[in-house]
C-alpha positions as CSV (number, residue, x, y, z in Angstrom):
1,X,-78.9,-104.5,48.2
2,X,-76.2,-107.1,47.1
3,X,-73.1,-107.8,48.9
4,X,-71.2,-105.3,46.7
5,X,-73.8,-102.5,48.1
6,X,-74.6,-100.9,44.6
7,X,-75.9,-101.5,41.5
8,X,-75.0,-102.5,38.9
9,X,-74.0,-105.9,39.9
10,X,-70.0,-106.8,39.9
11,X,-69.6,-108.8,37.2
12,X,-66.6,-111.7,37.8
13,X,-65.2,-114.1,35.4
14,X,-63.9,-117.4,36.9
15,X,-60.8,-119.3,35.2
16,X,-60.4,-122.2,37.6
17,X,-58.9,-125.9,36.0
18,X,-60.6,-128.0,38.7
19,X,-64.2,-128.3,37.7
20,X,-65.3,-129.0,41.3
21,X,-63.4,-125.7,43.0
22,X,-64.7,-123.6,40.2
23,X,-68.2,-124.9,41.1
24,X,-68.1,-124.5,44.2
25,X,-66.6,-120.7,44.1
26,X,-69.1,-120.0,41.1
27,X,-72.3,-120.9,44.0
28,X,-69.9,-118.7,47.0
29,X,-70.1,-115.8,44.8
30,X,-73.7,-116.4,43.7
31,X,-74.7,-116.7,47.1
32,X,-73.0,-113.7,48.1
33,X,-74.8,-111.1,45.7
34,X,-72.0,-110.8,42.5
35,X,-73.0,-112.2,38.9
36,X,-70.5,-115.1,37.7
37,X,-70.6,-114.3,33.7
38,X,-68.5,-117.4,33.1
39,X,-66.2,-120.0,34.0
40,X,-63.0,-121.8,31.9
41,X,-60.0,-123.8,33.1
42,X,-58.0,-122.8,30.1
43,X,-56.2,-119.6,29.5
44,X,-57.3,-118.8,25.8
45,X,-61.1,-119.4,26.6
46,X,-60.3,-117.0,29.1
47,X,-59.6,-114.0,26.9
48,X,-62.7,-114.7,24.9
49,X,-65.0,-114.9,27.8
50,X,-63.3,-111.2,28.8
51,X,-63.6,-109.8,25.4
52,X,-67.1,-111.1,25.2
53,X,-68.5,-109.9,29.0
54,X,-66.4,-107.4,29.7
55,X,-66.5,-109.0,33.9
56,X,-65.1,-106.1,36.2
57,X,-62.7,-108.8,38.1
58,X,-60.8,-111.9,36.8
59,X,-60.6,-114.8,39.9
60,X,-57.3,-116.1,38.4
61,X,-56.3,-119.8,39.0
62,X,-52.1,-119.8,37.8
63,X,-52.3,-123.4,37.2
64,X,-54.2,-124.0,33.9
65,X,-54.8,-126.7,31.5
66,X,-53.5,-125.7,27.5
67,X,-50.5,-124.3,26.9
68,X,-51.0,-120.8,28.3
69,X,-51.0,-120.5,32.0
70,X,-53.0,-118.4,34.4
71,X,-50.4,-115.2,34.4
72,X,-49.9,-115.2,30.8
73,X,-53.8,-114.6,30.5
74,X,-54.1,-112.2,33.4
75,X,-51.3,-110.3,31.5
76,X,-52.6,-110.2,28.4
77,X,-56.6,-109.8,30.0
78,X,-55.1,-106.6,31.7
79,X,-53.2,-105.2,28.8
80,X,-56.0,-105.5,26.3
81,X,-59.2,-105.0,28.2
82,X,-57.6,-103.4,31.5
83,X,-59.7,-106.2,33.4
84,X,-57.7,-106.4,36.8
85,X,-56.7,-109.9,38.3
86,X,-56.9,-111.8,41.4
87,X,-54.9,-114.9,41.9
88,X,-56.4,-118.3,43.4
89,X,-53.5,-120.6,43.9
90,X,-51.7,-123.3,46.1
91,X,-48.7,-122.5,44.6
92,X,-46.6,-119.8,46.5
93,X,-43.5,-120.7,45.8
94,X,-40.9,-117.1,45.4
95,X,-40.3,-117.8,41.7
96,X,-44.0,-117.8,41.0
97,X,-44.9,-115.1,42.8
98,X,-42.3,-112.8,41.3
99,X,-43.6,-114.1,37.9
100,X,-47.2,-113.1,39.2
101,X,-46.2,-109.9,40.2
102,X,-45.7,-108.8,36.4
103,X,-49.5,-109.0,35.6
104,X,-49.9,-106.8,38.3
105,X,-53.1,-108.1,39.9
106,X,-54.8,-106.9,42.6
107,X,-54.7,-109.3,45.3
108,X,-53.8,-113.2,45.8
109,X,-56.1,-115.8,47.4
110,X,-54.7,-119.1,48.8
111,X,-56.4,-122.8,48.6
112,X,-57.5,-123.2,50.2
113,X,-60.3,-120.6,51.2
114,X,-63.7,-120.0,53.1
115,X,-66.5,-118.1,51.7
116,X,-65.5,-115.1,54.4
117,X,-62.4,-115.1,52.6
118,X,-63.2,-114.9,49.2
119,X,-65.6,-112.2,49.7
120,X,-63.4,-110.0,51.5
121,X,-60.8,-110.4,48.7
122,X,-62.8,-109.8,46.3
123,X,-64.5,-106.9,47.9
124,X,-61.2,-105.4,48.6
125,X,-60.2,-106.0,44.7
126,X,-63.3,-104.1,43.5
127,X,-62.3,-101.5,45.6
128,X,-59.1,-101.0,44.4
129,X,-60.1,-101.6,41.2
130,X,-62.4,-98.4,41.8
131,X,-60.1,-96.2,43.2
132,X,-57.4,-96.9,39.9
133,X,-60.3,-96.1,37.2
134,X,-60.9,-92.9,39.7
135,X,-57.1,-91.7,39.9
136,X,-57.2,-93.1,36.1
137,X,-60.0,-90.6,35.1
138,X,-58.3,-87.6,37.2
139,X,-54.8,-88.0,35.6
140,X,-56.6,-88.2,32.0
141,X,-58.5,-84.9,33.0
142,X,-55.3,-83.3,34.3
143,X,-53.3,-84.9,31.2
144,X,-55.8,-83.3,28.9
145,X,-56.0,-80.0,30.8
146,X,-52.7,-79.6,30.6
147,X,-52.2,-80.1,26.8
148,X,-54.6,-78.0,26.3
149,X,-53.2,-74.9,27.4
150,X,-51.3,-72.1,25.5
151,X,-48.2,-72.3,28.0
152,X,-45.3,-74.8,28.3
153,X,-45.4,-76.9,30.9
154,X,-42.9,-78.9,32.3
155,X,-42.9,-80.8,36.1
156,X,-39.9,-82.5,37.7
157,X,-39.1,-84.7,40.7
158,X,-37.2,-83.0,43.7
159,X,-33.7,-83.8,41.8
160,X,-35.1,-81.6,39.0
161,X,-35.3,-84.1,36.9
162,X,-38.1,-84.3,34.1
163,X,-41.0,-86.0,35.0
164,X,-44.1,-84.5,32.6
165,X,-43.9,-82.2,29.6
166,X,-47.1,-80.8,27.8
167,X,-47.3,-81.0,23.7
168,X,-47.0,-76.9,23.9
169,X,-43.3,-77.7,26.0
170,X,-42.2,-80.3,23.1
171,X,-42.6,-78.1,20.5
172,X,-40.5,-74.4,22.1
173,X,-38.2,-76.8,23.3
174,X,-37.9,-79.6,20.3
175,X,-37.6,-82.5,23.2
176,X,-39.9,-85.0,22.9
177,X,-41.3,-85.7,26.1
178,X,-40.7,-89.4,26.1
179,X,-37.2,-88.6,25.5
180,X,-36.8,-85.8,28.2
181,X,-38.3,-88.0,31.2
182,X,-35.7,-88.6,34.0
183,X,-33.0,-86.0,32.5
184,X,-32.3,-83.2,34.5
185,X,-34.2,-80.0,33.7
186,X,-31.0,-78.4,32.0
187,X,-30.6,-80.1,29.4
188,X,-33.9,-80.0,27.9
189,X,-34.9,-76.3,28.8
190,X,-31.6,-74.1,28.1
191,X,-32.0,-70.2,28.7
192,X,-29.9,-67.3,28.6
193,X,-30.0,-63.7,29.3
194,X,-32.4,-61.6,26.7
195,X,-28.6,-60.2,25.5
196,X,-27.3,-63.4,25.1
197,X,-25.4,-64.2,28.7
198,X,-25.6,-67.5,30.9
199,X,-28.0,-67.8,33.2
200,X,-27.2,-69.6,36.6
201,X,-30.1,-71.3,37.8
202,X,-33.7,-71.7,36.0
203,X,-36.9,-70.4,37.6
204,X,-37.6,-74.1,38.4
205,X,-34.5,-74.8,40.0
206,X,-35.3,-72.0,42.3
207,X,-38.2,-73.0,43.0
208,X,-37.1,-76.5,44.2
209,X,-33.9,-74.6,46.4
210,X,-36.7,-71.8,48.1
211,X,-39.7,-74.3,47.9
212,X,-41.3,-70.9,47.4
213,X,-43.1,-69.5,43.8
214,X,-41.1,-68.0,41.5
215,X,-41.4,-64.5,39.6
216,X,-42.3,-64.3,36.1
217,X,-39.0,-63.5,34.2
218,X,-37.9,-63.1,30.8
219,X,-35.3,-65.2,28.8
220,X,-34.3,-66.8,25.4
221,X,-35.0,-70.4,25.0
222,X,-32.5,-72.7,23.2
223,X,-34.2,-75.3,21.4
224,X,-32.6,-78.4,19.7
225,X,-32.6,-76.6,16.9
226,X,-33.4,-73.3,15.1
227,X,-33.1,-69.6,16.5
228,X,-33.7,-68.8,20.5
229,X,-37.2,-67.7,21.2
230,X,-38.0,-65.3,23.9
231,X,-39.7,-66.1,26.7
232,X,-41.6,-65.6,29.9
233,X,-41.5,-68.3,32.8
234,X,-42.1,-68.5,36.4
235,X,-42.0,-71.8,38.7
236,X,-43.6,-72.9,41.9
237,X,-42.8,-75.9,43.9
238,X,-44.9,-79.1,44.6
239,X,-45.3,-80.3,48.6
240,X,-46.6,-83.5,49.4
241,X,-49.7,-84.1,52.0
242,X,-46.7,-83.3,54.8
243,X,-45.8,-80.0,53.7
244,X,-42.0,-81.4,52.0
245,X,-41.0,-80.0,48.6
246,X,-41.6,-83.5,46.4
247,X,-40.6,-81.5,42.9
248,X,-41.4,-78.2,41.0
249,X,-43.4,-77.1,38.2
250,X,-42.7,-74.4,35.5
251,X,-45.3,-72.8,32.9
252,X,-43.7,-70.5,29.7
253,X,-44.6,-69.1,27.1
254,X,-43.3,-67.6,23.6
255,X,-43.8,-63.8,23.6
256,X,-41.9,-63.3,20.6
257,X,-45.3,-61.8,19.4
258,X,-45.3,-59.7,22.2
259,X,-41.5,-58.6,21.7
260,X,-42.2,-57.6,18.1
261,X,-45.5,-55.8,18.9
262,X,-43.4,-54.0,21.8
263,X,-40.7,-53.0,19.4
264,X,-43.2,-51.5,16.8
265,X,-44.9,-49.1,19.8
266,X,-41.5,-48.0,20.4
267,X,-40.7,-47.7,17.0
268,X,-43.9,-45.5,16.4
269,X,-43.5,-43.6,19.7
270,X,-39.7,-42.2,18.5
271,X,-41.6,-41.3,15.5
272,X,-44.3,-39.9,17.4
273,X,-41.9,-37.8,19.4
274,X,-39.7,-37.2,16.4
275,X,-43.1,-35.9,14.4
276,X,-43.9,-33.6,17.7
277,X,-40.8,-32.3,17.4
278,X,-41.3,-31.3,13.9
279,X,-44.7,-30.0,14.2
280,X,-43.6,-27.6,17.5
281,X,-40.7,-26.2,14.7
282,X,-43.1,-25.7,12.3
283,X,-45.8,-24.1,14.3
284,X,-43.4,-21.5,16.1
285,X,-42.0,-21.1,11.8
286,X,-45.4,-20.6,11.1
287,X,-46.3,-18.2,13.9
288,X,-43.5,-15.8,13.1
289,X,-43.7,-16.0,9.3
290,X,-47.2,-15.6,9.2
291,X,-47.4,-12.7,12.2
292,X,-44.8,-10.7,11.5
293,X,-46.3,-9.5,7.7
294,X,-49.8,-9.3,9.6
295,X,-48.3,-6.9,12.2
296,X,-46.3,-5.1,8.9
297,X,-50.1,-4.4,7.5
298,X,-51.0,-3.0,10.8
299,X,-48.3,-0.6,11.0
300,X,-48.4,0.3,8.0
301,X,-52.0,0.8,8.0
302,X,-51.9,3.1,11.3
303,X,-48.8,5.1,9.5
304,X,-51.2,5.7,7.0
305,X,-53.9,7.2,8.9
306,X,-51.3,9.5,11.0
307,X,-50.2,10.9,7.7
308,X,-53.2,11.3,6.0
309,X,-55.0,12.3,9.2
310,X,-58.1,14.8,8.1
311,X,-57.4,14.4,4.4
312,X,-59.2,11.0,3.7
313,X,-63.0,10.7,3.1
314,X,-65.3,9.0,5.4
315,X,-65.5,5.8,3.5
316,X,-61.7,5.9,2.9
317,X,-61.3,6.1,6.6
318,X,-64.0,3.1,7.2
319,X,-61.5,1.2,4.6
320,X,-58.9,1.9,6.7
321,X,-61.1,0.7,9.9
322,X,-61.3,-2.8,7.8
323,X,-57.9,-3.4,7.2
324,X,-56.6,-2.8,10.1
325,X,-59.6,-5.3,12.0
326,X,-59.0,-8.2,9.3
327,X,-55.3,-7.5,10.5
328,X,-56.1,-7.8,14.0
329,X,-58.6,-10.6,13.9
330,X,-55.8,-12.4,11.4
331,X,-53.1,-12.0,14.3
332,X,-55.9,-13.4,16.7
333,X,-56.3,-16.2,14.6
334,X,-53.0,-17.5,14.4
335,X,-52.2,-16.8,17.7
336,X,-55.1,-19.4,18.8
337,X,-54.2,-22.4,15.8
338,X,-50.6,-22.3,17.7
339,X,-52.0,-22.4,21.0
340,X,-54.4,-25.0,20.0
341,X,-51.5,-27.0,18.2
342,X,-49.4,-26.6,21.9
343,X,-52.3,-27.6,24.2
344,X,-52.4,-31.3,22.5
345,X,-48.8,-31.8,22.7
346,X,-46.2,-32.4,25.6
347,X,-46.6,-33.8,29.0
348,X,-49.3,-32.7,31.4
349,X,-47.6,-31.7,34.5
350,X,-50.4,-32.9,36.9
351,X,-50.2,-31.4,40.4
352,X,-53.2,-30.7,43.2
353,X,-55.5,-27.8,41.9
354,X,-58.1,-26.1,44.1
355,X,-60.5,-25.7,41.4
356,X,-63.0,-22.4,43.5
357,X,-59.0,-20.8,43.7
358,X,-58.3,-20.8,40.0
359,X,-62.0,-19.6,39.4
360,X,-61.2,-16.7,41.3
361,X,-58.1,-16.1,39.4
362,X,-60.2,-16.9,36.1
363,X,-62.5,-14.3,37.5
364,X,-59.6,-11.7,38.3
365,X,-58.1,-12.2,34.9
366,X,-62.0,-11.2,33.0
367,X,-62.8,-8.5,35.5
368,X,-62.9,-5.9,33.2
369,X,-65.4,-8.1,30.9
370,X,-67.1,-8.8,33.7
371,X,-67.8,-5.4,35.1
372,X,-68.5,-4.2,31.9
373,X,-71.4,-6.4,31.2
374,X,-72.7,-7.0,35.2
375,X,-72.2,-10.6,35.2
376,X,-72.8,-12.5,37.9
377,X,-70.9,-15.5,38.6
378,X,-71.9,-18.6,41.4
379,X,-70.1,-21.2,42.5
380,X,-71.0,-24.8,44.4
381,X,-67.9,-26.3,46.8
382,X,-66.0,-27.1,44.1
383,X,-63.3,-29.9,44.7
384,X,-59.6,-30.3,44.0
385,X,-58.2,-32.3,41.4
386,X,-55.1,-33.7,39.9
387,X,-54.7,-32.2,36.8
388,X,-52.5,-29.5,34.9
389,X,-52.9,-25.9,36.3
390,X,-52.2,-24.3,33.3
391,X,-54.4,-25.8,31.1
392,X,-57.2,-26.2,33.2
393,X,-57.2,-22.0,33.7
394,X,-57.2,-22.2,29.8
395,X,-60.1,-24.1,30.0
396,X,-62.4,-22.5,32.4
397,X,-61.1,-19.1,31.2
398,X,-63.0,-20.3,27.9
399,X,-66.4,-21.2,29.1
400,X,-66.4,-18.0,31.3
401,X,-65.2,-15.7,28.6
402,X,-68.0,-17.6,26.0
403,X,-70.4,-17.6,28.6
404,X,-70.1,-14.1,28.8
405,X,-69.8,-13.3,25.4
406,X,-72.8,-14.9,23.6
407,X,-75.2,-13.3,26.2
408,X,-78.7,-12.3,25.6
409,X,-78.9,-8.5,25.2
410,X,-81.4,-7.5,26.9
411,X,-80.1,-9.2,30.1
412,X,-76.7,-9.3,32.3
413,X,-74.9,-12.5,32.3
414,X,-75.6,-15.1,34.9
415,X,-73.0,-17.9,35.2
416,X,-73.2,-21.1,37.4
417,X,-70.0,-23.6,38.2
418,X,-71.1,-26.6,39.7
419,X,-69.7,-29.9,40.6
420,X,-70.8,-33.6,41.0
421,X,-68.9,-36.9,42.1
422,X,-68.6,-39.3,39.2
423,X,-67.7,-42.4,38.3
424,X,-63.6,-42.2,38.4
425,X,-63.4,-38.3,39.1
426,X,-65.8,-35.4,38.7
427,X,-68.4,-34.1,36.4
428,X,-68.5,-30.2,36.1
429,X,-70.9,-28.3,34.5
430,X,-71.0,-24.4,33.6
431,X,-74.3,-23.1,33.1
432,X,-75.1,-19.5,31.9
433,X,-78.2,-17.9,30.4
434,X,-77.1,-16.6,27.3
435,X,-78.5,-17.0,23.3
436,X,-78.4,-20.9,23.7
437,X,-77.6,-23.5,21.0
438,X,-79.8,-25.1,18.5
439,X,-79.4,-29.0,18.3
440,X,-78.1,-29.6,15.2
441,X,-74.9,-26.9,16.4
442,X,-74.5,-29.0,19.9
443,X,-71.7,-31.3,18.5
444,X,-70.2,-29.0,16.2
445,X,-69.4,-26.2,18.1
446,X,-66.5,-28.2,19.5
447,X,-65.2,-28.5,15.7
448,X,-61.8,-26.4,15.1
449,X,-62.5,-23.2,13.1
450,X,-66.4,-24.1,13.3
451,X,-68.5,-21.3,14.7
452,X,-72.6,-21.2,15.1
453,X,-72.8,-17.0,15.7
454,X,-71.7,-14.8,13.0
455,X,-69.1,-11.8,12.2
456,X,-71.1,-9.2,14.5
457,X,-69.3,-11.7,17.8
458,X,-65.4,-11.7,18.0
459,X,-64.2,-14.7,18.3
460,X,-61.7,-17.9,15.9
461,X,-63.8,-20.9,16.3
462,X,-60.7,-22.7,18.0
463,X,-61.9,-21.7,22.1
464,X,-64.6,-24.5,22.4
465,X,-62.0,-27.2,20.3
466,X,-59.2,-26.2,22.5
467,X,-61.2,-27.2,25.6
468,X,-62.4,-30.6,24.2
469,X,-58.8,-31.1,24.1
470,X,-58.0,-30.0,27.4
471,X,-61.0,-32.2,28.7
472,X,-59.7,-35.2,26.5
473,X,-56.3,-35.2,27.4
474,X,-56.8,-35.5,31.4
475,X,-59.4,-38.4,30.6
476,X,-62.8,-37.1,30.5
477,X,-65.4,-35.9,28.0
478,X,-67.1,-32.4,26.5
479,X,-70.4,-32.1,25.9
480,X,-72.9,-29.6,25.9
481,X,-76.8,-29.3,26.7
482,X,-79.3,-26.4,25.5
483,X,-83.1,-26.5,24.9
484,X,-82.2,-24.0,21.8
485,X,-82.0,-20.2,21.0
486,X,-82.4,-18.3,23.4
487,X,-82.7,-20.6,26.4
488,X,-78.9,-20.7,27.7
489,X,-76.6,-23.8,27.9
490,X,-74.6,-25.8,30.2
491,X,-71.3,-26.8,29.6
492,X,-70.7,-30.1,31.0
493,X,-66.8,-32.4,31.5
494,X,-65.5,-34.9,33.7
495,X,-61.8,-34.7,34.6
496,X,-60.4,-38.1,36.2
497,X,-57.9,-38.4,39.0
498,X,-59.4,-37.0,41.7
499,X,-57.1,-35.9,45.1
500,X,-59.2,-34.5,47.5
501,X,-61.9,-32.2,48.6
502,X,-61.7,-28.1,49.5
């Protein structure tokens, strides 16, 4: 262990005129563990012996022999090879110590000294010397860190005057940082209003009068010159080690991206609502022009068979049977596209439903289906949700009323609502034992106008599309499980937002 106590050994350059002293302190520091990489009495052979061994201290006689003296070559040592200095000298007279204080060295040393001496003073110096290349490194991280981020950043002193500004800062603001140090905060960063007004105090001058954190806000930012940019700052004071407010920092950024991109999702949602509007006209146009010449074939096909009532055939008659069920099921059609075009539109006005109550309603509103083909329905304790009443009686009304429907014939339906907690709401499932659904049907079922049984079950092919809608629009999914025909299916959708439990 040396007298520095680590390794690698300090390495110190002696520049000493006085052959005998610079002996003599070349054997002290010997003796005392450090490695002497050289000794001069002149000034310029000084620089070379620094640029050559790179020594991590510089014992600095002022006095030398040549023309340049002991604090021109500590200054010049220092600025080129950041070496720090420590002054051996007699003379310590005011005018050359206010001359020696411009090389900025670490520590003087009088003649003359003991060996105690010199190795505290030089022990000292190495120890400031590590401590500046330790604050040295931290600033260079924080300097880099801080250029390197996407936000402006500027700091100031607790006049709110400029002390630091980041690369990204220069460029919103056109100030070059050099420049900006030591104005006030105001005349580098000017904002106004988002509509143009004055504004009376930044972000960071708040911060400095509160010595509390700013909220974000939104401004234009004046640069030197070109248009304003918006932007988006906030501030927060900096205390010192005893709690007082020593300055202020503020971060901003351009969002004139974010302003352009927030202007087009308004632009597209008036058009949105603007095309809404449209296709709500034109599906009620479409309802009535299309209806009211389907309800003119079925009265006029009923005022046919009331005036030729025992005079037409039996296949005339079936004819008559056909028109007036293509007129029916046309009127049934068009009546589900424009409820299927209304379901996906509009506001969902969500409210607390007690989803075992609107089965029961569900179950008043199919009672004649029901009792006509004995099913039997079962419920679980099923929850209550937040969701819209309306369409959610729309929806189970469907899967009962299909579950129903697309029975085996040989057996009376049987029909089971059940529910499960899931991730962010509820899973669902309705399960019933009817004809089942092969695999290559289980996704397109849910298709609009797409339907997997034929002309002998009534029906549009909009029901199952209409509730993927439903399903969609309160956040959840639609799907379907069957092990094929005649094995049954279940029904399965998650609704989100759940309130509470029955």
């Amino acid at each position: 262990m040396n007298a520095a106590g680590a390794n690698p050994v300090p390495k110190i350059l002696v520049v000493e005129d006085e052959p005998i002293v610079a002996a003599d302190m070349e054997q002290t520091l010997t003796g005392l563990g450090y490695d002497v990489v050289g000794t001069t009495g002149r000034g310029s052979e000084a620089l070379q012996l620094a640029e050559q061994n790179f020594p991590d201290l510089v014992l600095m006689d002022i006095q030398l022999a040549g023309e340049m003296d002991g604090i021109t070559a500590a200054a010049q040592i220092r600025q080129r090879f950041h070496i720090p200095t420590v002054f051996v000298t007699a003379n310590t007279s005011e005018s050359t110590i206010a001359r020696a204080k411009t090389a900025e060295p670490l520590g003087y040393l009088g003649k003359p000294f003991g060996a105690n001496e010199l190795n505290a003073t030089v022990s000292i110096a190495l120890q400031q010397r590590q401590l500046v290349q330790e604050l040295f490194a931290e600033r260079t991280w924080l300097t880099t860190l801080l250029a390197s981020i996407s936000d402006g950043v500027i700091a100031t002193d607790r006049a709110g005057l400029i002390r630091y500004m980041n690369p990204v800062a220069e460029k919103l603001t056109g100030s070059r940082a050099t420049l900006a140090a030591g104005k006030p905060i105001e005349q580098v960063y000017r904002i106004f209003t988002l509509h143009g007004g004055a504004v009376r105090e930044c972000s960071l001058r708040r911060a400095l009068a509160t010595g509390e954190v700013s909220q974000r806000a939104l401004f234009l930012l004046q640069p030197r010159s070109g248009e304003r940019v918006p932007i988006e700052d906030a501030a927060a004071p900096i205390h010192d080690n005893t709690g007082y407010v020593a300055g202020a920092v503020m971060n901003f950024v351009d969002i004139s991206a974010r302003a352009r991109a927030e202007q087009e999702r308004e632009r597209l949602m008036t058009e949105l609502e603007r095309s809404n509007a449209e296709l709500a006209r034109f599906s009620y146009a479409v309802s009535h022009d299309l209806r009211a010449p389907v309800r003119s074939i079925q009265n006029l096909a009923q005022l046919l068979a009331r005036r030729a009532h025992g005079r037409l055939e039996e296949d005339e008659n079936s004819l008559l049977d056909l028109i007036r069920q293509a007129a029916e099921n046309m009127d049934g059609l068009i009546a589900s596209m424009l409820n299927y075009a209304q379901v996906g539109k509009g506001e969902l006005h969500r409210e607390p439903v007690a989803v075992a109550e609107l089965v029961s309603e569900v179950q008043a509103t199919l009672a004649p289906l029901i009792a006509e083909t004995h099913a039997r329905i079962t419920c679980s304790d099923l929850p209550t949700i937040d969701a819209d009443r309306v369409q959610m009686k729309q929806l189970f009304q469907n899967l009962l009323s299909n579950a129903i429907q697309y029975r085996r014939p040989e057996e009376a339906p049987v029909i089971e609502i059940a529910a499960v907690r899931s991730e962010g709401g509820w899973e669902f499932a309705v399960k019933d034992n009817g004809q089942g659904i092969p695999a290559e049907w289980r996704d397109r079922i849910f298709e609009p106008l797409s339907r997997f049984h034929g002309a002998e079950f009534p029906g549009t092919g909009l029901g199952l599309a209409l509730c993927r809608t439903i399903v969609e629009r309160h956040g959840g999914r639609l799907w379907v499980e069957s092990e094929g025909r005649g094995h049954g299916a279940t029904f399965h959708f998650t609704i989100r937002s759940l309130t509470g439990f029955l």
